[in-house]
ZAMARGU-4260 file (C-alpha; in steps of 0.2 Angstrom, whole numbers, plus 5000, padded with zeros to 4 digits):
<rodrens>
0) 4271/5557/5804 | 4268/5571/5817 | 4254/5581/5814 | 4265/5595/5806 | 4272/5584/5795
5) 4255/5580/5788 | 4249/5598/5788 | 4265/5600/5778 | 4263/5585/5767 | 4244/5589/5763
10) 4248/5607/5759 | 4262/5603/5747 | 4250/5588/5737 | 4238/5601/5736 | 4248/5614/5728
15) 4253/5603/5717 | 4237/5595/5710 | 4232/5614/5710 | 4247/5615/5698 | 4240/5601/5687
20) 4224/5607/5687 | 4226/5623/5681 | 4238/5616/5668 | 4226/5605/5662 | 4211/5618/5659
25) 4224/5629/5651 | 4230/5615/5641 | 4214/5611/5634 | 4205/5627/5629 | 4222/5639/5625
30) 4235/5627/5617 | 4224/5625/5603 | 4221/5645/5602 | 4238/5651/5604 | 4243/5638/5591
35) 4234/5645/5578 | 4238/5662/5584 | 4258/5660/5584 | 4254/5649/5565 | 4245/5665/5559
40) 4258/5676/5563 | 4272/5665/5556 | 4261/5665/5540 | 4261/5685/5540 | 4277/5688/5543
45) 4282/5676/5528 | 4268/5684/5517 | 4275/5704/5519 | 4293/5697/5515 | 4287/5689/5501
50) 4276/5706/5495 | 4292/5714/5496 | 4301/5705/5483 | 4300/5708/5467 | 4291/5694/5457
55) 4308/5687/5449 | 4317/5686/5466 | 4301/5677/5470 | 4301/5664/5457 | 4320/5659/5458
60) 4320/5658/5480 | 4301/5648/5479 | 4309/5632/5483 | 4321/5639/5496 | 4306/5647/5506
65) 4297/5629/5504 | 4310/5619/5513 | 4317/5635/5527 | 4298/5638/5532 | 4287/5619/5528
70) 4274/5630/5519 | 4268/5630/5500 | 4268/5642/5486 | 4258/5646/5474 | 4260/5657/5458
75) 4245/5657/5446 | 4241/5670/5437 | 4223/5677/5438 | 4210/5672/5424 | 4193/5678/5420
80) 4185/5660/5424 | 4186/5657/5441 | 4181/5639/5441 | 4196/5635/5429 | 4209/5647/5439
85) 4201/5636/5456 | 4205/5620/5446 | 4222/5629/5442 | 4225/5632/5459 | 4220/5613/5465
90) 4230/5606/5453 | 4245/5614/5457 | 4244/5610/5474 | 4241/5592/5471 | 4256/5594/5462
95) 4267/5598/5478 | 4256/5583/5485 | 4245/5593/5495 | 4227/5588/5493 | 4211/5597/5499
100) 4196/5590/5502 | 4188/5611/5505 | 4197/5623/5495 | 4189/5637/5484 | 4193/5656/5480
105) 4180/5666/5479 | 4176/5680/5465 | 4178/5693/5478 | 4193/5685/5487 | 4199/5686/5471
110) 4195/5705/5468 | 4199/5710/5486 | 4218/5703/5479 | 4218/5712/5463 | 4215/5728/5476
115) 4230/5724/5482 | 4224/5718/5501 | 4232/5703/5508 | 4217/5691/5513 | 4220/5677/5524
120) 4208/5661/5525 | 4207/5645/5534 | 4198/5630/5525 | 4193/5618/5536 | 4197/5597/5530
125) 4181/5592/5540 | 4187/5572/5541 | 4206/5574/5537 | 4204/5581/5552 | 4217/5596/5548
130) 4214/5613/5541 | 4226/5625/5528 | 4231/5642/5534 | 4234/5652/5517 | 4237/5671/5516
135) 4233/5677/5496 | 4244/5691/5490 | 4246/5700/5471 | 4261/5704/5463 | 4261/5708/5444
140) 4246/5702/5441 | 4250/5686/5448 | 4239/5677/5462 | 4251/5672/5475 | 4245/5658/5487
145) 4256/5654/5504 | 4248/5642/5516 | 4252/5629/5529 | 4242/5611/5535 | 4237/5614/5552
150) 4232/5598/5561 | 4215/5598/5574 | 4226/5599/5590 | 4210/5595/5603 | 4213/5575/5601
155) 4235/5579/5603 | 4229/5586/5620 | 4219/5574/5626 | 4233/5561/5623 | 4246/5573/5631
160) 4233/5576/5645 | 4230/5556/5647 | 4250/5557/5648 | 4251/5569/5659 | 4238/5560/5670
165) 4248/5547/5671 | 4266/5553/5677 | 4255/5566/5688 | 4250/5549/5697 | 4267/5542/5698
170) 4275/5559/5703 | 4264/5564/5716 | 4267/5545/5724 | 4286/5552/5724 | 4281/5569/5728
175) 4272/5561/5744 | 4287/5550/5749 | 4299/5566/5748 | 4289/5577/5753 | 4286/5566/5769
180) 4304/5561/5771 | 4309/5581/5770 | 4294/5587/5782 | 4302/5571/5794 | 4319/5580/5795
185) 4310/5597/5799 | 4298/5592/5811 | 4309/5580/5820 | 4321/5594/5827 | 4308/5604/5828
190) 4298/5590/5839 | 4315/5589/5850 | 4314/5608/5854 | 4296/5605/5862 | 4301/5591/5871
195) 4317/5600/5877 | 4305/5616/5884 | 4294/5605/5891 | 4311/5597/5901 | 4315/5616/5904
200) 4301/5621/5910 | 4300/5608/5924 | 4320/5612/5930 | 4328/5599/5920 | 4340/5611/5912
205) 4346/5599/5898 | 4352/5604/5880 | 4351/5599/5864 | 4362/5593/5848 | 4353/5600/5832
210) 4364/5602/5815 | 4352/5606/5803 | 4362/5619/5795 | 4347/5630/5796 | 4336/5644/5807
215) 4329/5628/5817 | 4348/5625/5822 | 4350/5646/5827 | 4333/5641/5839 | 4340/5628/5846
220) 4356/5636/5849 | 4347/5650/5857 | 4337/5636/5867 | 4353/5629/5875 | 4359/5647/5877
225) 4344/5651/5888 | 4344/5633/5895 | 4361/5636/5904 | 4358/5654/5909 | 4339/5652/5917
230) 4352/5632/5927 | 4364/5647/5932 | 4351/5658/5938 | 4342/5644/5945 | 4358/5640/5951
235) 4360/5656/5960 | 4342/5659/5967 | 4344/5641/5977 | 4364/5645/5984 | 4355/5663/5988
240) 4339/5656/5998 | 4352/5644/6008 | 4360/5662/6011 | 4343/5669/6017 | 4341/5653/6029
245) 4360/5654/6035 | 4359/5674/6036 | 4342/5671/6046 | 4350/5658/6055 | 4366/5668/6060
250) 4356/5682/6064 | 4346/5675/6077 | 4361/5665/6085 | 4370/5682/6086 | 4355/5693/6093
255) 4350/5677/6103 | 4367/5676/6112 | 4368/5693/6120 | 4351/5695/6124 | 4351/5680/6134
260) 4367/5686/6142 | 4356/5704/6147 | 4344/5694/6153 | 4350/5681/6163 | 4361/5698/6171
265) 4346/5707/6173 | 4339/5693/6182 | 4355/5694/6193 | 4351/5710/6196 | 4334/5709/6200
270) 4338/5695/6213 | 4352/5705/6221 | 4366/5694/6217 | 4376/5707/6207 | 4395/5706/6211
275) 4397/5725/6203 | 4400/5718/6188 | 4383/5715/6178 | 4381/5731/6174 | 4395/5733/6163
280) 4391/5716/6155 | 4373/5723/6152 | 4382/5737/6141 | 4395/5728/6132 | 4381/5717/6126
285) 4370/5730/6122 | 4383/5738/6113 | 4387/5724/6102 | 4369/5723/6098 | 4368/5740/6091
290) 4384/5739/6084 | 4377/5722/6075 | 4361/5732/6068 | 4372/5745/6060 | 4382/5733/6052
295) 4368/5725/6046 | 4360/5744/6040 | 4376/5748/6032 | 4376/5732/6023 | 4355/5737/6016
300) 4360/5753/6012 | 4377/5749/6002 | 4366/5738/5993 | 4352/5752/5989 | 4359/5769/5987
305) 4368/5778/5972 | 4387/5777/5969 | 4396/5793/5969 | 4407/5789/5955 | 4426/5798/5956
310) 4442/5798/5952 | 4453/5789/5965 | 4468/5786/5968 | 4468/5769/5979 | 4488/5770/5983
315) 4486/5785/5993 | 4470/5779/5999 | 4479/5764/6009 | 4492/5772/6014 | 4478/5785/6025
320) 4467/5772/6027 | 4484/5764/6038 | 4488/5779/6047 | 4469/5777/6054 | 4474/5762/6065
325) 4492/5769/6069 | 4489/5769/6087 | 4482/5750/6086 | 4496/5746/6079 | 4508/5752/6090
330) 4499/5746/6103 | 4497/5727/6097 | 4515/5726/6089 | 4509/5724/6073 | 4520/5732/6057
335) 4511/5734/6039 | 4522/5733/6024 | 4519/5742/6008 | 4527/5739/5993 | 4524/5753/5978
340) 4540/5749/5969 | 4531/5746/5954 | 4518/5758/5955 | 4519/5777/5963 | 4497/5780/5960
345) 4484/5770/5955 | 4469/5779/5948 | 4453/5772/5946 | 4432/5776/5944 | 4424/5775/5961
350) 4416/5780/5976 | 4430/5786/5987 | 4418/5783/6003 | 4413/5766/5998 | 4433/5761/5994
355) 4439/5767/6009 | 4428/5755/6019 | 4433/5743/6011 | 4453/5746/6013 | 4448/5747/6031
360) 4437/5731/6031 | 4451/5722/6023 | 4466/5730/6034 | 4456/5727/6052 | 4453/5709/6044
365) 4472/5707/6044 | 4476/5717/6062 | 4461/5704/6070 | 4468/5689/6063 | 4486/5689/6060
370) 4498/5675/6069 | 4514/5685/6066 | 4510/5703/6068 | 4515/5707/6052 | 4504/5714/6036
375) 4511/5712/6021 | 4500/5725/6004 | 4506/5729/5986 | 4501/5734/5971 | 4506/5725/5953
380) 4498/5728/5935 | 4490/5719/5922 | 4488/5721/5904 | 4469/5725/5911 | 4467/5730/5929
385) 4478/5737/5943 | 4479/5723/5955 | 4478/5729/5977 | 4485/5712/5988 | 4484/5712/6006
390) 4490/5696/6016 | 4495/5691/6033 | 4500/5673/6043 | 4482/5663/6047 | 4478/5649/6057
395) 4463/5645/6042 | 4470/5629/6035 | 4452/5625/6026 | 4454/5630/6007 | 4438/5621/6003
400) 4429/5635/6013 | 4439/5651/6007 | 4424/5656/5997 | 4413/5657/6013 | 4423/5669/6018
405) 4415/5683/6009 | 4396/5677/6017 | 4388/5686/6032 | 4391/5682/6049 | 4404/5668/6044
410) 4420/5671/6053 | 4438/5662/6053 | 4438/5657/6071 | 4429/5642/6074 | 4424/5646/6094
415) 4416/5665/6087 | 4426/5673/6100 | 4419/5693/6100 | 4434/5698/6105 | 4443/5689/6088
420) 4428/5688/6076 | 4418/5704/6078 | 4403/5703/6069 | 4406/5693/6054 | 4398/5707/6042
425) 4415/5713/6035 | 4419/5704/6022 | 4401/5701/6017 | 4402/5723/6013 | 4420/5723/6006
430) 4411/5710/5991 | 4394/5721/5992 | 4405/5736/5986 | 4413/5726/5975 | 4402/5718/5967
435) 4393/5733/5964 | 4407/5741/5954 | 4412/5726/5945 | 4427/5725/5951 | 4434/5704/5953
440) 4440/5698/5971 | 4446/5683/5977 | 4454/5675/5991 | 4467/5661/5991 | 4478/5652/6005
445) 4496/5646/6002 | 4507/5641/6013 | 4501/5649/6029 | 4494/5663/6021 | 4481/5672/6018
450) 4481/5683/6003 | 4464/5695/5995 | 4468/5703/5980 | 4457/5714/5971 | 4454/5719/5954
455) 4454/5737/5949 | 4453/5738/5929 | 4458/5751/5921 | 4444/5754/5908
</rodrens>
């Protein structure tokens, strides 16, 4: 038994031989008092109904009041000689076979009667080992005696005590064994819940199968409810430090690309073997740097500053957010379809700044990377959100990878070509923004295309 168990166990025995205790103490010095009391009261209320009746009524129910109550009745009338109305009185009662070793009425018993007061005694038996309970009333002149054997109740408690001492034993043997048994089934679970901290504590998100019907079973419940939270967030906080080291990673490679471009041009220039052109490469790599570092501050400060929360209607946002590239898109051949058959607006809580960069991050992603110059975007609803899809042809065959998509600096063409990739960061703030104002986004690929779809819900 753990040491719970035992706590339990000892706790319990001890209550309960407190319990015996106490009911042997009160057993021994208040049964005997409160018997007498409740006989003495049982006596007095049989003596004022008797007082009540009329001495003929009396006479004819004697018997009756005998047999219903297991007391006896005396009616003797009152003489001048008190030693022959005592011998009177004993001989009566040896007639209903009650025998008195101690039994005499005193000359002002006797008078205190005649007064009309209702005297009570109690004659001890000494050996007999008993005593009789009489109360004395007078009615008409007549000395009424009503009494009741009493037995010595001291020697009846020990044997019951003696009893008692013996089932005590035999039940606290069983008390033990239960008590034991029931503290095993709680202390068991409760033994598997530490364990299962412990396990937590160092990682091991496991769970646990409690059915105890019970509190215990709530805990463990609410264990295995935080066990698979703190493995998802656990979860997370490792996929986001392999972020970190990709992001720092992809960082360096794309600052350390152009800067060893400058300065291998720089050197050119400092040793005179610029054809004209170093210069311009200078700035075009110069310029990507800087364009790079605002991407990157733009991605801190989505993530940081306050959402200017408005009404927004997102169909006519695409359709300005389109006109923005119309000379790219003349110029590259490349024709956006918009279907709005099913829905004219589409109005929803947001920040107008931040959704409109990301319609444009999402439109340029299609322009840069579509195979046959055509974009296809519309709008369907749910029972729960408005749904935006934008798709285009792709060379990406690599469904296993579509959730890279949304991470920094990942791009869709494998030799990072500036002039096709940009700067990788695009994606990475459309799900910022996103994320930001819960609204779901995914990505999928089927049959050569490319499809994001977004989630605007509608409450």
């Amino acid at each position: 038994m753990n040491r719970l168990g035992r706590k339990i166990s000892i706790i319990m025995t001890s209550c309960i031989l407190l319990v015996f205790v106490l009911y042997f103490v009160l057993n021994s010095f208040l049964l005997p008092k409160y018997y007498l009391y409740q006989m003495k009261n049982r006596l007095h209320d049989l003596s004022d109904e008797l007082n009540e009746m009329s001495l003929i009524d009396l006479l004819q129910s004697v018997n009756e009041y005998e047999k219903k109550y297991n007391v006896t009745i005396i009616i003797q009338p009152i003489t001048t000689n008190n030693d022959k109305f005592n011998g009177a009185l004993r001989d009566s009662l040896n007639q209903k076979k009650v025998t008195l070793n101690k039994f005499w009425v005193t000359e002002d018993t006797i008078q205190q009667v005649k007064e009309g007061k209702k005297v009570s005694k109690i004659y001890d038996q000494g050996k007999l080992k008993s005593s009789f309970l009489v109360d004395f009333i007078q009615k008409d002149q007549q000395f009424i005696l009503i009494g009741v054997s009493i037995v010595y109740l001291s020697e009846a408690v020990q044997i019951v005590n003696q009893f008692t001492i013996s089932i005590m034993i035999l039940l606290i043997l069983i008390l033990i064994s239960m008590v034991w048994i029931w503290s095993k089934k709680i202390t068991d679970p409760l033994k598997e819940l530490k364990d299962i901290s412990k396990e937590i504590a160092k990682l091991d998100f496991r769970k646990v199968d409690i059915n105890t019907n019970d509190e215990i079973e709530e805990l463990a419940e609410s264990i295995n409810e935080m066990s698979e939270k703190l493995r998802i967030a656990h979860k997370d906080l490792n996929e986001r430090n392999a972020n970190l080291k990709r992001f720092i990673s992809d960082i360096s490679h794309e600052l350390k690309t152009p800067l060893a471009l400058i300065k291998a041009y720089s050197v050119g220039i400092q040793d005179g073997i610029d054809d004209g052109s170093y210069v311009e490469t200078i700035l075009k790599q110069t310029d990507h740097i800087n364009h790079l570092i605002d991407e990157l501050l733009l991605l801190s400060r989505i993530e940081r500053e306050t959402l200017q929360i408005q009404k927004v209607d997102i169909i006519l946002l695409v359709n300005q957010c389109i006109q923005n590239y119309e000379v790219e898109l003349n110029r590259s051949g490349i024709i956006i379809y918009v279907d709005q058959t099913e829905l004219q607006h589409v109005f929803v809580k947001a920040d107008l700044g931040q959704m409109e960069r990301v319609i444009n991050n999402l439109i340029s992603n299609a322009i840069k990377y579509t195979e046959n110059n055509e974009i296809f975007i519309s709008f369907k609803e749910s029972e729960e959100a408005y749904l935006f899809y934008i798709e285009n042809d792709t060379k990406f065959n690599i469904p296993e990878q579509l959730k890279n998509l949304w991470e920094p600096f990942y791009v869709m063409e494998a030799s990072r070509n500036k002039n096709m990739s940009g700067t990788g960061l695009g994606l990475a703030i459309v799900k910022s923004i996103l994320n930001r104002h819960q609204f779901r986004h995914e990505v999928s690929l089927t049959d050569g295309k490319i499809r994001f779809i977004i989630h605007y819900r509608k409450k």
